[in-house]
C-alpha positions as CSV (number, residue, x, y, z in Angstrom):
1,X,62.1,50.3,-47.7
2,X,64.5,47.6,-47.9
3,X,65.4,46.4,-51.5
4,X,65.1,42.2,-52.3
5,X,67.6,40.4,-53.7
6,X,66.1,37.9,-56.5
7,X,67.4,34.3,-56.8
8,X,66.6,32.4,-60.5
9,X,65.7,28.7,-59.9
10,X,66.2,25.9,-62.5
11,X,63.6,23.0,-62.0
12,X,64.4,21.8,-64.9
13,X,63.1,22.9,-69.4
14,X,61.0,22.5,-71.4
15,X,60.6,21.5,-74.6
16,X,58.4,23.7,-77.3
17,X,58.4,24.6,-80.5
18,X,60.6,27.7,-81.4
19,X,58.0,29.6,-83.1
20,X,56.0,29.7,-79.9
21,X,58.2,32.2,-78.6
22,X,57.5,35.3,-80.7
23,X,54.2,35.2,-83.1
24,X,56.4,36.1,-87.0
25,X,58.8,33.1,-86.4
26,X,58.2,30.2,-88.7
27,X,57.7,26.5,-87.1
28,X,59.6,24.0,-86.6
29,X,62.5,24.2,-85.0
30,X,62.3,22.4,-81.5
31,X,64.3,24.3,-78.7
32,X,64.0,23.5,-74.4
33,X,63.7,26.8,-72.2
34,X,63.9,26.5,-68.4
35,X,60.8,26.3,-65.8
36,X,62.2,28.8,-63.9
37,X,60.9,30.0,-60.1
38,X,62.0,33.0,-57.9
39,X,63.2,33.1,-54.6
40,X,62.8,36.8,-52.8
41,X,65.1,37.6,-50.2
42,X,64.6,40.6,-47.6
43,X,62.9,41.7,-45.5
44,X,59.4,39.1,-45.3
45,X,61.5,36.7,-45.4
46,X,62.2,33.6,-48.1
47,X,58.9,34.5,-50.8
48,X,58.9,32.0,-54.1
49,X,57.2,33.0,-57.0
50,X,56.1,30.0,-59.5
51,X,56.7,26.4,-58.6
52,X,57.9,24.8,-61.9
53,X,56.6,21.0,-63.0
54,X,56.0,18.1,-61.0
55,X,58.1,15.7,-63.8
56,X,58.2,15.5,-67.6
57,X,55.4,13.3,-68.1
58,X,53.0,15.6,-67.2
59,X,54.2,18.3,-69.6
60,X,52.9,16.5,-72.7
61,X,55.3,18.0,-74.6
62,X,58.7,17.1,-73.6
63,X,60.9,18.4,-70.7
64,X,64.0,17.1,-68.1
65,X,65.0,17.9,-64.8
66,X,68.7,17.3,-64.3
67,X,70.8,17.0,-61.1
68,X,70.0,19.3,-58.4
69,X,66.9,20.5,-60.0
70,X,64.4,19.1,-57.9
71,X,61.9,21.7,-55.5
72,X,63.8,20.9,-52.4
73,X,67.1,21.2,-54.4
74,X,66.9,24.4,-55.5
75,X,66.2,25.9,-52.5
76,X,68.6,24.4,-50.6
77,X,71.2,26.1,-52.8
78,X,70.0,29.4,-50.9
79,X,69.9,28.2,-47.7
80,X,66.3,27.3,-47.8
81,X,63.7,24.7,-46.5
82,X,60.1,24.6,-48.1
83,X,58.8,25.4,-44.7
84,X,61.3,28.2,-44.5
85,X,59.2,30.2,-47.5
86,X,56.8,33.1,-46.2
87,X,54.5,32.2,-48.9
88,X,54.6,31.1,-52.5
89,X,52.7,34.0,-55.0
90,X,52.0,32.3,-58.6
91,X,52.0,33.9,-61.3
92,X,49.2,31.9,-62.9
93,X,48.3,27.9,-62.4
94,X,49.8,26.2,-66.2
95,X,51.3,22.8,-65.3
96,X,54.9,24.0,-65.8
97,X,54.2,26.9,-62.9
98,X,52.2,24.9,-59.9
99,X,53.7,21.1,-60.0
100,X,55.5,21.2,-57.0
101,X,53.1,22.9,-54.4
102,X,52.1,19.8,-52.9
103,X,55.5,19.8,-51.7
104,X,54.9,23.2,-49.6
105,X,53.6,22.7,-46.2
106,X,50.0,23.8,-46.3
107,X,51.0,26.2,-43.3
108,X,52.8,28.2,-46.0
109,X,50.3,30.2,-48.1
110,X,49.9,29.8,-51.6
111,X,49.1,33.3,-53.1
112,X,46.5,33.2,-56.4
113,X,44.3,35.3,-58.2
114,X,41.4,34.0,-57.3
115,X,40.1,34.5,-60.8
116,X,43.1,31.9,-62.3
117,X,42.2,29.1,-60.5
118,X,38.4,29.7,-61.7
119,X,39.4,29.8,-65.0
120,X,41.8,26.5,-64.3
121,X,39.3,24.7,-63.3
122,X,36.9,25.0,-66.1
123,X,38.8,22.9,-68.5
124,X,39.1,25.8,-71.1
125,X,42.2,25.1,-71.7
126,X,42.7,21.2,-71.4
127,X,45.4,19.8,-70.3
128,X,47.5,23.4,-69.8
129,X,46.7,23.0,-65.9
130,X,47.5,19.8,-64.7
131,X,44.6,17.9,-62.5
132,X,46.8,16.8,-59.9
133,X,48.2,20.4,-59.2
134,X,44.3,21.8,-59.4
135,X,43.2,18.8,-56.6
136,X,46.1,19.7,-54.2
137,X,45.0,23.6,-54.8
138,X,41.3,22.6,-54.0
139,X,42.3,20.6,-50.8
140,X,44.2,24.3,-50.2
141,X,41.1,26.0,-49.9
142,X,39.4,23.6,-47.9
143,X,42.2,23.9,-45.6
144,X,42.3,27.1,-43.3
145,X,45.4,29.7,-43.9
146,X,46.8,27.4,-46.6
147,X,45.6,29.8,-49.7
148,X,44.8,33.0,-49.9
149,X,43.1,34.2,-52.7
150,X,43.5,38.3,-54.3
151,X,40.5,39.9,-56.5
152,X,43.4,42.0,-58.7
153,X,40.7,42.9,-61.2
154,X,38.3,44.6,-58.5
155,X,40.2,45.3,-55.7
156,X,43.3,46.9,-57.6
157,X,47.4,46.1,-57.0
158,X,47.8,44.0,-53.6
159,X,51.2,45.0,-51.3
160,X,51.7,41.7,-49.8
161,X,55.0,43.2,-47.8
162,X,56.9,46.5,-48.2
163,X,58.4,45.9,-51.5
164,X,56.4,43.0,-53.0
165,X,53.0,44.1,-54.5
166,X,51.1,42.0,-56.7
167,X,49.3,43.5,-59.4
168,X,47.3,42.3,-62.4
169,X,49.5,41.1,-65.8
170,X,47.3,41.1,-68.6
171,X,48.1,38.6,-71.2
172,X,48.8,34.9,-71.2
173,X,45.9,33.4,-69.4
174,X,43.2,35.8,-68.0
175,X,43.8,35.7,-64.3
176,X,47.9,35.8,-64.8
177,X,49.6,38.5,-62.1
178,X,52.5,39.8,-61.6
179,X,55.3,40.8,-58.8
180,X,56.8,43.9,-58.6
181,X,59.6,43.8,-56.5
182,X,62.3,46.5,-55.2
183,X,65.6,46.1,-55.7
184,X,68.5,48.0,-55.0
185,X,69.0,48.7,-59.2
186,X,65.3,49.6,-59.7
187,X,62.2,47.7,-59.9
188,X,62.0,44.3,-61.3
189,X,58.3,42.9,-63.0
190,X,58.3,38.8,-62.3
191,X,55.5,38.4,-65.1
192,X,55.4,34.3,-65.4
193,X,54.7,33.6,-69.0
194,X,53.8,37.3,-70.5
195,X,57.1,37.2,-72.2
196,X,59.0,33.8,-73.8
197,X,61.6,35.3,-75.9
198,X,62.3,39.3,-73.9
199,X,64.7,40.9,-76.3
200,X,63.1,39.4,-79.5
201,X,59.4,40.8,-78.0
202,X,60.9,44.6,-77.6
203,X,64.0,44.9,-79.3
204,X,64.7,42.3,-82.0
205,X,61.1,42.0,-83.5
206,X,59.6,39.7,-86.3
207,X,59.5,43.0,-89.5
208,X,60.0,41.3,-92.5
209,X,55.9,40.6,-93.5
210,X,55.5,37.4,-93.6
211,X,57.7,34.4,-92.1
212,X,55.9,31.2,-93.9
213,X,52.8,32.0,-94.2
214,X,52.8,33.0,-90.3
215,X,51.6,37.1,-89.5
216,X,53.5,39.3,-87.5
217,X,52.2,40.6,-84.4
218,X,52.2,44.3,-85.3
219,X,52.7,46.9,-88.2
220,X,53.3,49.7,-85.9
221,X,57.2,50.4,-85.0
222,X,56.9,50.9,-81.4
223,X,55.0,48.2,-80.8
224,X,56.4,45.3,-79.2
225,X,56.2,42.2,-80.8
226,X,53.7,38.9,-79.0
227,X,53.8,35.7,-78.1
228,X,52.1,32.9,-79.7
229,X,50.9,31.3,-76.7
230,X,48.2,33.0,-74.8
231,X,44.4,33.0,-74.3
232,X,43.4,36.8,-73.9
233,X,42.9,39.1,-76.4
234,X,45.9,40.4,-78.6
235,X,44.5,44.7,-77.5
236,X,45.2,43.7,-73.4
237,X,48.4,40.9,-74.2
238,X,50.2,43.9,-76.5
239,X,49.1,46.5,-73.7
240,X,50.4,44.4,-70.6
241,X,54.0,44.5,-72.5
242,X,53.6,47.9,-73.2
243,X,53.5,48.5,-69.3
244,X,56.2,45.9,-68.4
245,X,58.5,48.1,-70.4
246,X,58.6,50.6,-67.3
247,X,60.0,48.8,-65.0
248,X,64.3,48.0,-64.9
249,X,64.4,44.5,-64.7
250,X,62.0,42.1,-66.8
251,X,61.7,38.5,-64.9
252,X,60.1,36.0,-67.2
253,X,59.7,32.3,-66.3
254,X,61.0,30.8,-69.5
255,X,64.1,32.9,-70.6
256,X,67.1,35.0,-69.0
257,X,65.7,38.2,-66.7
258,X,66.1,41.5,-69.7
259,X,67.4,44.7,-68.5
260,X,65.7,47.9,-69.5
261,X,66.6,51.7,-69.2
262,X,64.0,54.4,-70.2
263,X,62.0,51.4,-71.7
264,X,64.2,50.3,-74.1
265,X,65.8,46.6,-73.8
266,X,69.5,47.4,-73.1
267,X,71.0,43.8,-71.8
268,X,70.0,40.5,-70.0
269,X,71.6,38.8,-67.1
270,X,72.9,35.6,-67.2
271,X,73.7,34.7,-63.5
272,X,71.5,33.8,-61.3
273,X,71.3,36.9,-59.0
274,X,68.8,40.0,-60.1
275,X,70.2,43.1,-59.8
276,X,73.7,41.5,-60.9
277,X,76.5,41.7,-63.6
278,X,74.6,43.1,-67.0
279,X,75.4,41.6,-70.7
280,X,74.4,44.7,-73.0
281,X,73.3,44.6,-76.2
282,X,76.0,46.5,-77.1
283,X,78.6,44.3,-76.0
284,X,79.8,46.6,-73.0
285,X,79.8,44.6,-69.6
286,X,77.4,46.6,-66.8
């Protein structure tokens, strides 16, 4: 099996409050985190996984794309067209994920648990999905070959191609997947929004009781500390970290990809190439 090579695109941050992040860190400090897609190269071909925004009004809360980080930008740094992709797999359907797949051809398919766009489109969570980006997915189905949908909760993990398999995340919203992917340094989980803040979620933990007036995600040593933005249960979010902690690279949408050995966070890279040059914790260069 031939390993990918995973490229990190910038379309652009987002503005949130800190303490959404890690659940334990007091409000009010106002940061911006990129909207961040993947590009898989190998074997299948060009895959993207997650779409970013289609502009900053639409976020509600803030955001900015800069120079060079619009959709057909960011590909084009890697040599790629939208009509070049294979297919584009989402992670899940929020507004800051799906805003720029009107601007795939629809003779690319759009992978989607077929349970997230059911629960998109019932309004549960507001504005989180974005109506534009839930009309051009409709018009997807309607159109033949432009979407194809997986059943992850029934039908168990999906190989799309040798080395990509798409298996169910747990956490975040309900229907939420993610992409495991082989590399030549291990496997790497592409888990969308499971994670905000990596290291602070299994290495640098809220521990200190309580952080003004806000409760800490756990009591128990081991276990990894949450987010505070998610709509599933706390017993499946805190178990779907638990399993991302097996793989060797952690890919989240919002912050730089973590680097794991034996489970433990050891390092984060900061270029834009996964496997590539490792900043530990530690302060040794890998």
């Amino acid at each position: 099996m031939s390993p990918y090579e995973i490229r990190r695109l910038n379309f652009g941050s987002v503005t949130i409050d800190a303490s959404m992040r890690l659940r334990g860190v007091a409000p009010g400090r106002v940061i911006d985190v990129p909207a961040q897609g993947f590009l898989l190269l190998g074997a299948a071909g060009p895959v993207l996984v997650d779409a970013g925004y289609r502009d900053p009004s639409v976020l509600g809360m803030g955001g900015t794309v800069g120079p060079g980080q619009g959709f057909a930008e960011q590909l084009a740094a890697h040599g790629v067209t939208p009509a070049d992709l294979t297919c584009v797999i989402m992670t899940h359907l929020h507004r800051d994920h799906a805003g720029h797949l009107d601007k795939v051809p629809m003779t690319v398919p759009v992978v989607v648990n077929r349970s997230e766009l059911g629960s998109a489109c019932t309004g549960i969570q507001g504005r989180a999905y974005a109506r534009d980006d839930l009309h051009h997915l409709i018009d997807r189905v309607y159109t033949p070959g432009a979407l194809q949908f997986l059943d992850l909760e029934h039908a168990g993990p999906s190989e799309l191609f040798p080395g990509i398999t798409c298996r169910l995340c747990g956490g975040h919203t309900p229907g939420s997947l993610a992409v495991v992917v082989t590399t030549a340094d291990g496997p790497a989980y592409l888990c969308g929004d499971l994670f905000y803040d990596v290291e602070g979620a299994l290495r640098r933990q809220p521990k200190d009781g309580f952080v003004a007036g806000v409760q800490p995600s756990f009591l128990v040593a081991d276990d990894p500390a949450l987010s505070n933005n998610f709509t599933t249960s706390v017993l499946q979010e805190i178990g779907a970290i638990k399993h991302a902690r097996g793989y060797r690279f952690i890919l989240a949408a919002h912050d730089d990809p973590g680097v794991l050995e034996g489970g433990h966070y050891v390092g984060r890279i900061l270029g834009d190439v996964v496997p590539g040059p490792i900043t530990r914790v530690d302060g040794e260069q890998g």
